[in-house]
N, C-alpha and C positions, 0 to 999 in steps of 0.2 A: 440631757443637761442636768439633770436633778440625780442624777447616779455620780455624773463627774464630781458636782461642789460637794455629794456627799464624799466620794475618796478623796477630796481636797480637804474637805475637814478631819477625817482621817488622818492623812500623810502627815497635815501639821501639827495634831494632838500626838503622834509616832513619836515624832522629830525631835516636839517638847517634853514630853516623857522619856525618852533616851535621855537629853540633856539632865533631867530631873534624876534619874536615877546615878546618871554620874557625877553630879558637881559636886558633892562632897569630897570624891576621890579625885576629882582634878584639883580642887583645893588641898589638900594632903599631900596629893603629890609633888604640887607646885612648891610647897612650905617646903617639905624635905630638900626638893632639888635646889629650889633657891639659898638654903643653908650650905647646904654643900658645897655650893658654888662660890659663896662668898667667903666660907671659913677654909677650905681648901685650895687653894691656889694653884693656876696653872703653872707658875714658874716652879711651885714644889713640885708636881707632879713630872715636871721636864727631870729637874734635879734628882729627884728618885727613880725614877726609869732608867737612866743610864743608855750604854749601849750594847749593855747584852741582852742577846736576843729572847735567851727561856726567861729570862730576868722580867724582862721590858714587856714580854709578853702576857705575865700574869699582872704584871702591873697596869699595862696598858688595859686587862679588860677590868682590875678591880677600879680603876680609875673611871673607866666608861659605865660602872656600874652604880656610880655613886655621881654622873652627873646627871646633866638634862638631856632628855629626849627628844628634843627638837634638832630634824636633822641637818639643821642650816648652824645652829653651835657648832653639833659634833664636828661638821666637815671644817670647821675654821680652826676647832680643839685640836683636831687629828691634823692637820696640817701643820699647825705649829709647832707640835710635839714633833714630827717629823723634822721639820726645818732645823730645830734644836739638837737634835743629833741622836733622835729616837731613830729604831729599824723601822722598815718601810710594815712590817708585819707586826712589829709594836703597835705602829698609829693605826692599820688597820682590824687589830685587834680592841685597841678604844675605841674607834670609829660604830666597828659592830656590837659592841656593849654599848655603848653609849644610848643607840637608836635598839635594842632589843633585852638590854639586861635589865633596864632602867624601872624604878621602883613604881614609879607611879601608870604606868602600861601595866606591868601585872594586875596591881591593883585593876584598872580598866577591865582587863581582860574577864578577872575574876569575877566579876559582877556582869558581862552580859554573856561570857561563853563559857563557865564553870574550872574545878582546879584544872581538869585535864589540860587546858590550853594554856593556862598558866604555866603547869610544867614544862607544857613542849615549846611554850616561848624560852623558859630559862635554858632549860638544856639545847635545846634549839640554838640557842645561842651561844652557849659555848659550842656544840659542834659545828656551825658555821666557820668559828674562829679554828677550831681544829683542820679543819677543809681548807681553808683559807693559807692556813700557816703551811702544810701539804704541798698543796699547788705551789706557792711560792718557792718552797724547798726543792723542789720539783724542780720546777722550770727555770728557774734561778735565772730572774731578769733583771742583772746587773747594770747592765748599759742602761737599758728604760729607766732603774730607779736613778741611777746617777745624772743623765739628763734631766730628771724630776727635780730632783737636789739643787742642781744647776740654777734652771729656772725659778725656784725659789729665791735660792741666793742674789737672784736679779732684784728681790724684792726692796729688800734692807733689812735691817733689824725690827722685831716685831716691838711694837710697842710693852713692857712687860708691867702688870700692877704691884703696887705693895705686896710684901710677903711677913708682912708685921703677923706675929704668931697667932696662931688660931688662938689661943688661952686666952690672949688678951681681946681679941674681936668678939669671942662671945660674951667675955664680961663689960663690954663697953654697949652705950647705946648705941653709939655709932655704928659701930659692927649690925646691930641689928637694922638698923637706918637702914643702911644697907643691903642687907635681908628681905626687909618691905620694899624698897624700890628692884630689888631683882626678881623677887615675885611678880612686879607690874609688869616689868619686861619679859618673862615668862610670859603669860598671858597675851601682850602686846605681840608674841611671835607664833603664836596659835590662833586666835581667836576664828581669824578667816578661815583657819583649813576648818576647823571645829564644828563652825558653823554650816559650811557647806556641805563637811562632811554628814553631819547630824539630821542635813537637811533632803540631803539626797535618798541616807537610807529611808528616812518616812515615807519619800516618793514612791521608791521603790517598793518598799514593803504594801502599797497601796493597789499600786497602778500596775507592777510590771506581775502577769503571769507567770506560774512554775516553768510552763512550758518553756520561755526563753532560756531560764536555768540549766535545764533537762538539754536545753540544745546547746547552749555554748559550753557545759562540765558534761561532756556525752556521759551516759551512763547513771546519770544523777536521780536523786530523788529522797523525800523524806522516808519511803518505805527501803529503800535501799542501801546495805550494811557489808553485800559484799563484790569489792571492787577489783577488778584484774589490773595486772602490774601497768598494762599500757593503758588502763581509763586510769590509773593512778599519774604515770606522766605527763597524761593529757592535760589532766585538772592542775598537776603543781606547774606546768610549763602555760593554761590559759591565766591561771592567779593573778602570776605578776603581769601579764600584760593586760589583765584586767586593771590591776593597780599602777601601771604605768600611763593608763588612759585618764585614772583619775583627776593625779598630778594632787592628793590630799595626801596628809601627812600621816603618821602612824595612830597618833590618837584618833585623828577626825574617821582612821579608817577601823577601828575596831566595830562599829554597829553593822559596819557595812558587812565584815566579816562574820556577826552573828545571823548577820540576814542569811548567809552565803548557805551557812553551816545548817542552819532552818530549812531551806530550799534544797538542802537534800545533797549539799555538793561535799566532798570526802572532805573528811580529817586530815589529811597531806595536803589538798590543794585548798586550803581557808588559812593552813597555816604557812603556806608560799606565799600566799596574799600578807597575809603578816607581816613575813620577812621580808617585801619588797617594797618598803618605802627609803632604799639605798639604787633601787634600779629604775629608780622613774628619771624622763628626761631632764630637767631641772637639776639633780644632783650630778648626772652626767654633764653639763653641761659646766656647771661649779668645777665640780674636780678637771675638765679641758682648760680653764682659767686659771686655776692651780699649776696642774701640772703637764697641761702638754695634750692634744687629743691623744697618741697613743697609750698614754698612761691613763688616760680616763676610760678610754673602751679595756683596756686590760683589767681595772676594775673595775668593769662591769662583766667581762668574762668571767673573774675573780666570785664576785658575790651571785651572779647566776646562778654556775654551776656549784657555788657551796649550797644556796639555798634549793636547789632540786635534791640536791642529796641529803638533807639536814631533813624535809619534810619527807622526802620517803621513808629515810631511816626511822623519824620517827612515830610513822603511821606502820609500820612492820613491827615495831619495838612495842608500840602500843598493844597492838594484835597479839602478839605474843603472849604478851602478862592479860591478852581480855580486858584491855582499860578505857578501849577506844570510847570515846565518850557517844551518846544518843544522841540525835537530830531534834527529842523530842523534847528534850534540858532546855531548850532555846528557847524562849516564849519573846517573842517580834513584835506581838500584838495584842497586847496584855494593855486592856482599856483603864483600866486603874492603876497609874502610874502615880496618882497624885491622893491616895490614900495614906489616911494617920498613920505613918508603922515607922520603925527603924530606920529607913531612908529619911522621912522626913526630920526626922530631932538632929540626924546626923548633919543633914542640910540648912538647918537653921541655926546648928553649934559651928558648923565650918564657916558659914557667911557671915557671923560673927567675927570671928577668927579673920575672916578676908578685909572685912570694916576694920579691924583696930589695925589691921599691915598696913591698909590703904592711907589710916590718919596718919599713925606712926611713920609712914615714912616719907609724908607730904607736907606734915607739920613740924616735923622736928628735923633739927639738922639739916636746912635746906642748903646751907653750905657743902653740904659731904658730896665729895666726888664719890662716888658707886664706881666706878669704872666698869663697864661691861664687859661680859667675853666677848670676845672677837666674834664676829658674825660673816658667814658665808656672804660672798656679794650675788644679794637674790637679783632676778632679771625684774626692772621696775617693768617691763607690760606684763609680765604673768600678777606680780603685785598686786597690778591696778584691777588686772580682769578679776582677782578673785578680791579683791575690795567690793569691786561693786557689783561682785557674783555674790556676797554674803550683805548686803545692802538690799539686794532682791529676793534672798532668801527671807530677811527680815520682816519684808512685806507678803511673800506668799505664807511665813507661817501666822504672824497677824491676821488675814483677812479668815486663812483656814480654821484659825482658833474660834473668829467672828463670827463663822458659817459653822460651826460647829456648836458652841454653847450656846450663841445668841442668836442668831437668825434661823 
């Protein structure tokens, strides 16, 4: 018993250290994305996209590179943009920037799994969208996407916001009014997955042995550097159905991916894990509501087999130039998390920064319509379950802090 509350206190000193080390960069990134969102417009980014497709396609990922990362936006973004009269590989080229190009994920990345994985998330990401745009060329599923189109069209017209010019929004307070209250809803569209995400790698990093690692990524291990091609697609094909078990979002799953890469699991399969917060059932389930089930299991055939071959490619490419990053870069368990350094000045200049958005945009201009992006219609039981899965997370990392410092 006294072994359990001490890995209890553990898991939630893990938990709230991960969080500690990233809240600065979730605030940054939130700032960025929410500016983005509000001075940029969806209805410009329809208008500039067009309908040609090499066009729309660079468009579509510089667009998804400069919004938000939450993949319940991008699937409502990319829809629309679609509905509007973008190619069906326009929107799923924003789609996949959106959820992989996005600034404040690198950022993430950066700080628990080093630059290595920061590159192979960027480049990762555009060749996903290269694969992506391939196959579609490829297979050229004309009937599917026009049935898709179809059922859209059942929809009505999207509701569309002001496109009053960015010059003027960011010289007005309003415009930043705006900025603060999209910041909130940022936040307000994370916090659960965040949370639970945060809170499961502490678990893990406590309680769950290597061994388990070593058996579901065969071949695995921290001593172990050189992987054969099929324990390579072992690892990127168990990833995502690792991360499709989770049903957490991209950010909430980055710890869990340092954990992975700690545990000794390859560089290709931490970074499939990555890439699959577009193949869990929930988004499947959104793009069936969209557009049709055969359109939603197509893309998910679609971003599958892009992301098995994006992560191979770039565990081979890696090898190549000798860059593959060490298992041993990853420190999980690093009991000083809440020591004077860098991190902390960064975290009490950023919470700063998140106090004056929070007044500013609750005090002032309580008149201003914000208008929000359009939002994927999430399943209100997964919602709830993970409302009150991060409500109990709340209380095991509490009592573990309790059992930790004070009793």
């Amino acid at each position: 018993m006294q072994q359990f509350l001490e890995k209890w206190g553990e898991a939630a000193n893990t938990s709230v250290g991960f969080f500690w080390m990233a809240l600065w960069a979730f605030i940054l990134g939130y700032v960025i994305s929410s500016m983005i969102q509000v001075f940029v417009t969806e209805k410009r980014m329809q208008e500039t996209m067009g309908k040609d497709e090499a066009k729309g396609v660079l468009l579509g990922t510089f667009f998804g590179f400069i919004s938000s990362s939450c993949s319940f936006a991008a699937l409502a973004s990319a829809k629309s943009i679609f509905k509007k009269g973008a190619s069906f590989v326009s929107s799923m080229a924003f789609l996949l920037a959106s959820t992989n190009l996005v600034i404040e994920l690198g950022i993430i990345i950066s700080i628990f799994l080093g630059w290595q994985f920061v590159v192979g998330e960027y480049v990762g990401g555009l060749i996903l969208i290269a694969i992506v745009w391939l196959l579609i060329r490829i297979i050229n599923p004309r009937k599917l996407i026009q049935k898709a189109r179809e059922k859209l069209d059942q929809e009505g017209d999207d509701s569309m916001h002001s496109d009053t010019s960015w010059k003027k929004k960011i010289q007005s307070s309003k415009g930043w009014t705006k900025v603060a209250r999209q910041y909130k809803m940022e936040w307000q569209m994370v916090w659960k997955d965040v949370t639970v995400g945060f809170t499961i790698a502490g678990i893990v990093a406590a309680f769950v042995p290597d061994s388990f690692f070593q058996t579901l990524f065969i071949n695995s291990g921290p001593d172990t550097t050189d992987f054969s091609f099929f324990t390579l697609l072992e690892h990127v094909v168990v990833g995502p159905v690792a991360a499709f078990l989770t049903f957490i979002g991209s950010m909430g799953n980055i710890p869990l991916a340092a954990l992975l890469f700690g545990k000794g699991v390859s560089f290709a399969g931490v970074m499939a894990f990555i890439f699959s917060d577009l193949v869990v059932f929930p988004v499947l389930r959104i793009n069936a509501k969209y557009y049709g089930w055969k359109m939603s299991l197509f893309i998910l055939f679609l971003l599958f087999t892009a992301l098995i071959g994006a992560s191979l490619g770039l565990h081979y490419a890696f090898g190549l130039f000798d860059a593959l990053p060490d298992p041993s870069q990853v420190t999980i368990s690093d009991s000083e998390y809440f020591k004077i350094d860098y991190t902390f000045f960064l975290n009490i200049a950023f919470l700063l920064i998140s106090g004056f958005l929070v007044y500013f945009g609750f005090f002032r201009h309580k008149e201003v319509d914000y208008g929000m992006s359009e939002m994927a219609p999430k399943s209100k039981l997964l919602e709830q379950i993970l409302k009150y899965a991060a409500f109990i997370c709340y209380v095991w990392l509490a009592v573990g802090l309790l059992l930790k410092y004070i009793l």
